[in-house]
C-alpha positions in Angstrom: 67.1 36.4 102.9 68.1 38.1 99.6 71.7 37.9 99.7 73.6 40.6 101.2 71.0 41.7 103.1 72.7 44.7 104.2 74.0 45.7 101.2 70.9 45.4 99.3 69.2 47.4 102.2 71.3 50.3 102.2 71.7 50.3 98.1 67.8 50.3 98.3 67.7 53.4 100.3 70.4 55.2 98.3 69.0 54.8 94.9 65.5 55.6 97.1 66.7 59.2 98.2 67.8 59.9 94.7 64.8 59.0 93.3 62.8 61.1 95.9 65.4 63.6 94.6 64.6 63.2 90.8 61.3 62.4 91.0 60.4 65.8 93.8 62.4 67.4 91.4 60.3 66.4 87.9 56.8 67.0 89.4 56.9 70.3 90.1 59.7 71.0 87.3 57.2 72.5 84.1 55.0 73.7 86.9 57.6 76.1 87.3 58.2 76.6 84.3 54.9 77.5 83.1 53.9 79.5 86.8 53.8 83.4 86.7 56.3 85.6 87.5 54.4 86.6 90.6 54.3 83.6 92.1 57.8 82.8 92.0 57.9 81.1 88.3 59.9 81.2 84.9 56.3 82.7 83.3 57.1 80.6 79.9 54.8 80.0 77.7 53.7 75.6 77.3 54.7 75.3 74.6 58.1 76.5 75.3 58.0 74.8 78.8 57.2 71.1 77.3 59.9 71.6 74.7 63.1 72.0 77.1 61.1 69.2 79.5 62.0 67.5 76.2 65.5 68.7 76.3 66.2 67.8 79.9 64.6 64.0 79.4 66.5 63.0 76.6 69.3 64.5 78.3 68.9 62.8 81.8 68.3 59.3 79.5 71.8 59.7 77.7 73.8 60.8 80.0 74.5 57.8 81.8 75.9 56.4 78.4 79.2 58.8 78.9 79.0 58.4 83.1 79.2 54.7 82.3 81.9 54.7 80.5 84.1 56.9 82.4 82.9 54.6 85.8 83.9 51.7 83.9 87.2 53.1 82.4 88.4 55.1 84.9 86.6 55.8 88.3 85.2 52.7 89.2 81.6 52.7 90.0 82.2 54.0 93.7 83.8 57.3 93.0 81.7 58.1 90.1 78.7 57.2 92.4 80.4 60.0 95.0 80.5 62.2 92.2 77.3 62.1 91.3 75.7 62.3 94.6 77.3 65.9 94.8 76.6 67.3 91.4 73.1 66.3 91.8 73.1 67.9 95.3 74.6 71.2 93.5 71.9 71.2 90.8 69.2 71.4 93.1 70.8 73.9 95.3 71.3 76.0 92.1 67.6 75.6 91.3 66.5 77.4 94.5 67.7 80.6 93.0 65.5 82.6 91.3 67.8 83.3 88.2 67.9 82.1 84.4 71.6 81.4 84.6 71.1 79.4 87.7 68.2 77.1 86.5 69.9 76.0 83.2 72.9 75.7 84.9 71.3 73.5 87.8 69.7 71.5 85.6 73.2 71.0 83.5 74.3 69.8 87.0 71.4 67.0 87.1 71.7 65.9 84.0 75.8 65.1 84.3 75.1 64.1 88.3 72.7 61.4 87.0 75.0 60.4 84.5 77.8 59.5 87.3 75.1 58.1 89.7 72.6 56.2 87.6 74.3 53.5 86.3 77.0 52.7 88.6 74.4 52.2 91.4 72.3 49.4 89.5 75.5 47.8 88.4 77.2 47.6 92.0 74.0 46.0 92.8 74.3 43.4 90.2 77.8 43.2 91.6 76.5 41.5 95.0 75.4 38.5 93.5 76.7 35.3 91.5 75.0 35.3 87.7 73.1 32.6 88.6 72.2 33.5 92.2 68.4 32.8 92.4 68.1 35.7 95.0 69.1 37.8 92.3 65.8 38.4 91.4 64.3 39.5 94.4 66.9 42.0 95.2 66.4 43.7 92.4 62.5 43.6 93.5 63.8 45.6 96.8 65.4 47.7 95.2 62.7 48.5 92.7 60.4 49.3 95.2 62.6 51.7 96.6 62.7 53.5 93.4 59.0 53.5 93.5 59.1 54.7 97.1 61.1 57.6 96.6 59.5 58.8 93.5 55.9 58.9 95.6 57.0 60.8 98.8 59.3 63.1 96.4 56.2 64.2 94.5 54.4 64.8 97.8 57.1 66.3 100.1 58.4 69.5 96.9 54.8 69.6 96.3 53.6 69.9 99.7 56.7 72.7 100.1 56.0 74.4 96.6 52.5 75.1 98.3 53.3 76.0 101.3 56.3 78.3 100.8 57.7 78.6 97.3 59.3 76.5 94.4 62.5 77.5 95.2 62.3 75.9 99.1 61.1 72.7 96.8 64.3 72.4 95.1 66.6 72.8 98.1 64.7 69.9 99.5 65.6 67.9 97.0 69.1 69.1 97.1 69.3 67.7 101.1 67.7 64.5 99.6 70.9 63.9 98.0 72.7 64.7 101.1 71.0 61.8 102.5 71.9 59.5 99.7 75.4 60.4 99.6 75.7 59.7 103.5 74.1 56.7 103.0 76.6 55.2 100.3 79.3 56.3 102.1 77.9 54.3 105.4 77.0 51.0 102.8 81.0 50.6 101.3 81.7 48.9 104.3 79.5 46.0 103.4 80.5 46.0 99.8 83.9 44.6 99.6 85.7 44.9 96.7 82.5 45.4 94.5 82.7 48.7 92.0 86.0 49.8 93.5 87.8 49.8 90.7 87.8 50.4 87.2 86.6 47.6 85.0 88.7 47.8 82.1 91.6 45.7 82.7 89.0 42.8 83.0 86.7 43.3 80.0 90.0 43.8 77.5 91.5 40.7 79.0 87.9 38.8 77.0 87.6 38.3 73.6 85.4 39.6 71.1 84.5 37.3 68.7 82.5 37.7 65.2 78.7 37.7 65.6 77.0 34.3 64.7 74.0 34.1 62.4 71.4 34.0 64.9 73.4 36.5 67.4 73.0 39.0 64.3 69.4 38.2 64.4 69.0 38.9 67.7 70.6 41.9 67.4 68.3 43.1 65.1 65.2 42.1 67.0 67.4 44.4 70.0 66.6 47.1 67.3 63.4 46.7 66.7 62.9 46.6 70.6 64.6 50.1 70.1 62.1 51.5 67.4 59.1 50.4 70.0 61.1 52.2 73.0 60.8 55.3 71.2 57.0 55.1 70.3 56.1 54.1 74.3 58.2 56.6 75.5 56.1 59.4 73.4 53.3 58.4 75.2 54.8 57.3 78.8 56.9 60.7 79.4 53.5 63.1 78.8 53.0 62.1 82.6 55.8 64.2 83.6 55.5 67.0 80.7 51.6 68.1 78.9 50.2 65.6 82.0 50.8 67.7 84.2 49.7 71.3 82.4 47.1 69.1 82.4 46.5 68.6 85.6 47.2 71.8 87.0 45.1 73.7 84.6 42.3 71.2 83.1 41.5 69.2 85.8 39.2 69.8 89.4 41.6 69.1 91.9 39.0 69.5 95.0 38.5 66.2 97.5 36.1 67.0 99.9 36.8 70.3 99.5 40.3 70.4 99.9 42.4 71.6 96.6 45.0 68.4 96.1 48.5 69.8 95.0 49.3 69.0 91.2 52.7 67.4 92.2 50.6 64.9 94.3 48.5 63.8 91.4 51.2 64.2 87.9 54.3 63.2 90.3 53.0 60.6 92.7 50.1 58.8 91.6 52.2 56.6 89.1 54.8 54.8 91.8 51.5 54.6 94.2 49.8 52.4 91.5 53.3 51.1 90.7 54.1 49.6 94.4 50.5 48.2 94.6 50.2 46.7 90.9 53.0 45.4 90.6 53.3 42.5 92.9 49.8 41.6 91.3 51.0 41.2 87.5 53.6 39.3 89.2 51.7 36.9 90.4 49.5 36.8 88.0 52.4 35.9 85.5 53.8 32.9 88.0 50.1 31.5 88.2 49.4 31.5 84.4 53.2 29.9 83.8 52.5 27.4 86.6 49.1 26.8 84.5 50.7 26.7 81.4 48.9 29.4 80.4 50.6 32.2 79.9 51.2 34.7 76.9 54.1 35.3 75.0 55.9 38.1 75.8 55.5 40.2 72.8 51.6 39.6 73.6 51.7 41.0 76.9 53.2 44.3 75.0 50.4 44.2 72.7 48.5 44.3 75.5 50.2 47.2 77.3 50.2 49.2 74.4 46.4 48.8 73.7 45.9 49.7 77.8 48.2 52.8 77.3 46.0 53.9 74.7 42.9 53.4 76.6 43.8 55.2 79.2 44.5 58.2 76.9 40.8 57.6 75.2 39.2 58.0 78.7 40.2 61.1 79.0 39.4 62.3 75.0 35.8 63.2 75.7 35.7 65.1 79.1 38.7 67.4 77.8 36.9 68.4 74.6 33.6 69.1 77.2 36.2 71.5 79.1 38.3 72.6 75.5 34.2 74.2 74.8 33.4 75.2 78.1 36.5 76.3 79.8 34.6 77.1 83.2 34.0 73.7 83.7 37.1 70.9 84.5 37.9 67.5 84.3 36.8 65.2 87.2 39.4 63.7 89.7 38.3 60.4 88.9 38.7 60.4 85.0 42.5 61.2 85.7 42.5 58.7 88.6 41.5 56.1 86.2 43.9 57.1 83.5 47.1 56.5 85.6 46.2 53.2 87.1 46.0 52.3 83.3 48.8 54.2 82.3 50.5 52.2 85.2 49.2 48.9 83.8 50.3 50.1 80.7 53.8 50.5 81.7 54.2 47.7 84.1 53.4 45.9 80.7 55.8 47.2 78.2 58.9 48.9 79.8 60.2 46.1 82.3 59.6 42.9 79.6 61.7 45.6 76.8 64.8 46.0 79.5 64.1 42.1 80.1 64.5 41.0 76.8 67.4 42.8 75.9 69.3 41.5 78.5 67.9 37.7 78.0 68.8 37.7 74.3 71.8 39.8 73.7 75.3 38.4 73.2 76.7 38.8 76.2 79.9 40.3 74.9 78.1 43.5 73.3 75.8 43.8 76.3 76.6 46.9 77.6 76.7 48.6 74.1 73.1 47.3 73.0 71.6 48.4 76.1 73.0 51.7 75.5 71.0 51.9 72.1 68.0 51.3 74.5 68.8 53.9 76.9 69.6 56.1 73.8 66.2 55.5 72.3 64.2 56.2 75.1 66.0 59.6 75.3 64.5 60.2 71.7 61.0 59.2 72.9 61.2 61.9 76.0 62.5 64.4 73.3 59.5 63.6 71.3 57.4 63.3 74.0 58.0 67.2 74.9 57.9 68.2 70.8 54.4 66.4 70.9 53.0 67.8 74.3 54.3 71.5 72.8 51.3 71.7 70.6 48.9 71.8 73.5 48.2 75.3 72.7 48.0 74.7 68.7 46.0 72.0 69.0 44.5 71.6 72.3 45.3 68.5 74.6 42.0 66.4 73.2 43.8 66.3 70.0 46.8 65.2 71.3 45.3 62.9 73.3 43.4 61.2 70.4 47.2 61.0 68.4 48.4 59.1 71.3 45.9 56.4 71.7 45.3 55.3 67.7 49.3 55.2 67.6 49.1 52.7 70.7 46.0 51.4 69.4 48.0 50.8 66.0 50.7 49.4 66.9 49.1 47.0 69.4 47.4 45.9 66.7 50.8 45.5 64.9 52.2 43.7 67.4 49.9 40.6 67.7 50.3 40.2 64.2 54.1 39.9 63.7 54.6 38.2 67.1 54.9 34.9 66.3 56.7 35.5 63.0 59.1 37.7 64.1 59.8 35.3 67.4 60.4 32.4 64.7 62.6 34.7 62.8 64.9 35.7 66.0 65.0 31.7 67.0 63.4 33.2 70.2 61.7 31.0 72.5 59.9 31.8 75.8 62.0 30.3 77.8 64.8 32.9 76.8 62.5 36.3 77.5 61.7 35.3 81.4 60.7 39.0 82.8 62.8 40.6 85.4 61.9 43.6 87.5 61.8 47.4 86.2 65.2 49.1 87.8 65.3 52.4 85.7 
C-alpha cells in the first residue's frame, strides 16, 4: 500500500523505539535534575537544571550535522545507524548510575548516538522510494506517527518506573528500548537492498555544482529567514520539555479523581497524544480548503500557529500569578490540558510547513547544507529556550510566560504583513510550498 511495505513497517518501529527512548528519556530528564538528593536526584537548583537542558538540546539538534557527514562520507547510513543504536543504548545505561561523572558522560553518549542514528534513519527512508513516488508521502505519514507513538508510551512507561522504583530504573529502560531498535534494524536490512549501504560520496562528487541563479540566491535567503523564525518558535516550543515541566511538577494539581498523575505523563506525553489525534485533522482540513480553493498561504497558516502558540501561553498567565501569590493553592489540570492541545496546534502549524518549505524551494544541489542551517538554528532556539526558562526563579514563570506570548503575538502579527511581499520577492508561489509531514 505505501511502497515497501515491509520496509516502511519495520523503519517505522525502529525510529519508534528510539523515540520512546528519547522522548522516556527527556520527560523525566530536569525532573531529575531538579529532584532531592533523597530521593535519588542531582538536587540542582532550576535555574541551573534548565540551563544544561539548554546545553543538551542544542546539542542533540547539531549533532546530526557531523553524524551526517561522516554516514555520508564514510559509513554509509547503515553502520552509522548500528553505531548509533549502541551509543544511545550506552548513554542510558550510564544514566542509571547515581554518579556526576556517569550522567554527563551518558548524556555525551546520547547526544553523539543521536548524531549517528538520526539522520541516516529518515534518509534510508527516503531511500525506498522514487522522487516522484506518490506514496512517498504517506510513508513518511507512517513513519511520523511512529515517532509520535514512541514519544507517548516513552513518557508514560520511565514515568510510570521513575514512580514506582527510582529514576535510575527509568533510564535503563530506555537503554533496553534501544536494544529493541537495534534488533529491529538489523532484522529490516534484509528488505532494504542496496539502500544506505554505502557511502554516498562517490555519487554526489561525480554532480556538478553550478553558480547560484538570481532567484536561487533569493530563495536562499528566504531559507534564512525561515532560519531566524526557527529560532524564535523553538524558544517557545522546547519550554515543554524544560520550565514546562518544573512547571508541572511543582505549580500544577496533578490529582484526577484522586489519583496523583505522574509529571512525565503530562510534560512528556500529552504533546504526541494531541499530535497523533490532531494531526490527521489539519490534514484534512488542508486537502478540503485546497479542493475548495480556499486555502491560505503558507506563511499565513504560520501566522496563525504563532498567534495559537502564544495563546496557549496566555491561558496559563493568570492562574500562575493566582499560585506565584498564594503558593498553597495550584494550577488546575485543565488550564494545562488546554495549553498543550494549543501548543500542539501551534506546532503542527509552524514546524512541519518550515521543514516543508525548505525542502520545496532550495536548490537541490545545496540541499543538504541549507537544511543543516535549519537544524543548526533550532539548536540555538533549545539553547535559548533553557537560558529563558532559567529565570523561573528570578522572575517567576507568569513573567516568562507573558514574554513568550507577546513575542508570538508579535511576530504573528509580523508575519501577515510581510507575507505576500516577501512571497513576491522569493518568486514563490503556492504551488512550490505543498506541506509534507513532520519527521524530526
Amino acid at each position: 500500500m505505501f511502497g515497501q511495505p515491509r520496509s516502511l513497517l519495520l523503519l517505522s518501529s525502529t525510529e519508534m523505539w528510539e523515540r520512546f527512548s528519547f522522548y522516556g528519556m527527556r520527560a523525566i530528564l530536569v525532573l531529575y535534575m531538579v529532584g532531592k538528593l533523597a530521593d535519588g536526584g542531582l538536587g540542582w537548583s532550576r535555574q541551573e537544571s534548565l540551563i544544561l537542558y539548554g546545553n543538551y538540546t542544542m546539542s542533540v539538534w547539531l549533532a546530526p550535522l557531523v553524524g551526517g557527514y561522516l554516514a555520508d562520507r564514510f559509513l554509509g547510513q547503515r553502520l552509522a545507524i548500528y553505531i548509533g543504536c549502541i551509543i544511545i543504548s550506552t548513554g542510558h545505561f550510564l544514566l542509571a548510575f547515581q554518579s556526576l561523572g556517569f550522567f554527563y558522560s551518558g548524556l555525551t553518549c546520547l547526544v553523539v548516538g543521536t548524531g549517528f542514528f538520526k539522520p541516516c534513519v529518515t534518509s534510508i527512508l527516503g531511500g525506498l522510494y522514487s522522487e516522484n513516488d506518490p506514496k512517498r508521502d504517506a510513508g513518511y505519514s507512517i513513519f511520523y506517527m511512529g515517532i509520535n507513538i514512541g514519544a507517548f508510551f516513552g513518557g508514560i512507561m520511565t514515568g510510570w518506573l521513575q514512580m514506582r522504583y527510582n529514576f535510575h530504573v527509568a533510564f535503563a529502560a530506555a537503554g533496553f528500548a534501544m536494544f529493541i531498535a537495534f534488533g529491529l534494524f538489523v532484522f529490516t536490512k534484509r528488505y532494504l537492498g542496496k539502500v544506505g549501504l554505502r557511502p554516498v560520496k562517490k555519487v554526489e562528487n561525480e554532480i556538478p555544482k553550478e553558480p547560484l541563479t538570481p532567484q536561487e540566491k533569493k530563495r536562499v535567503g528566504m531559507i534564512f529567514i525561515l532560519a531566524m523564525i526557527t529560532v524564535l518558535f523553538f524558544v517557545a516550543y522546547e519550554q515543554g520539555g524544560g520550565m514546562l515541566t518544573i512547571f508541572t511538577d511543582q505549580f500544577t494539581d496533578r490529582h484526577f479523581f484522586g489519583w496523583e498523575i505522574p509529571t512525565s505523563w503530562l510534560a512528556g506525553s500529552l504533546n504526541p497524544l494531541f499530535i497523533v489525534i490532531l494531526a490527521p485533522v489539519l490534514s484534512a482540513l488542508w486537502s478540503k480548503l485546497a479542493k475548495n480553493k480556499k486555502d491560505i498561504s503558507v506563511v499565513a497558516k504560520m501566522a496563525v500557529g504563532f498567534a495559537v502558540t502564544g495563546l496557549s501561553f496566555f491561558l496559563l498567565i493568570a492562574p500562575t500569578r493566582i499560585v506565584e501569590a498564594d503558593p498553597s493553592s495550584k494550577v488546575s489540570l485543565a488550564w494545562l490540558v488546554t495549553f498543550y492541545g494549543l501548543y500542539t496546534v501551534g506546532e503542527l502549524l509552524v514546524v512541519p510547513l518550515l521543514w516543508s518549505m525548505v525542502s520545496r524551494i532550495a536548490p537541490q544541489r545545496y540541499l543538504s547544507v541549507l537544511m543543516g542551517v535549519m537544524l543548526a538554528s533550532a539548536g540555538l532556539g533549545c539553547k535559548l529556550a533553557g537560558w529563558v526558562g532559567s529565570f523561573i526563579d528570578a522572575k517567576g514563570p507568569s513573567q516568562i510566560f507573558s514574554g513568550i506570548m507577546i513575542t508570538m503575538f508579535a511576530f504573528a502579527l509580523l508575519c501577515m504583513v510581510v507575507n505576500k511581499g516577501l512571497m513576491r520577492w522569493a518568486s514563490l508561489k503556492e504551488a512550490d510550498l505543498v506541506a509534507q509531514p513532520k519527521t524530526n
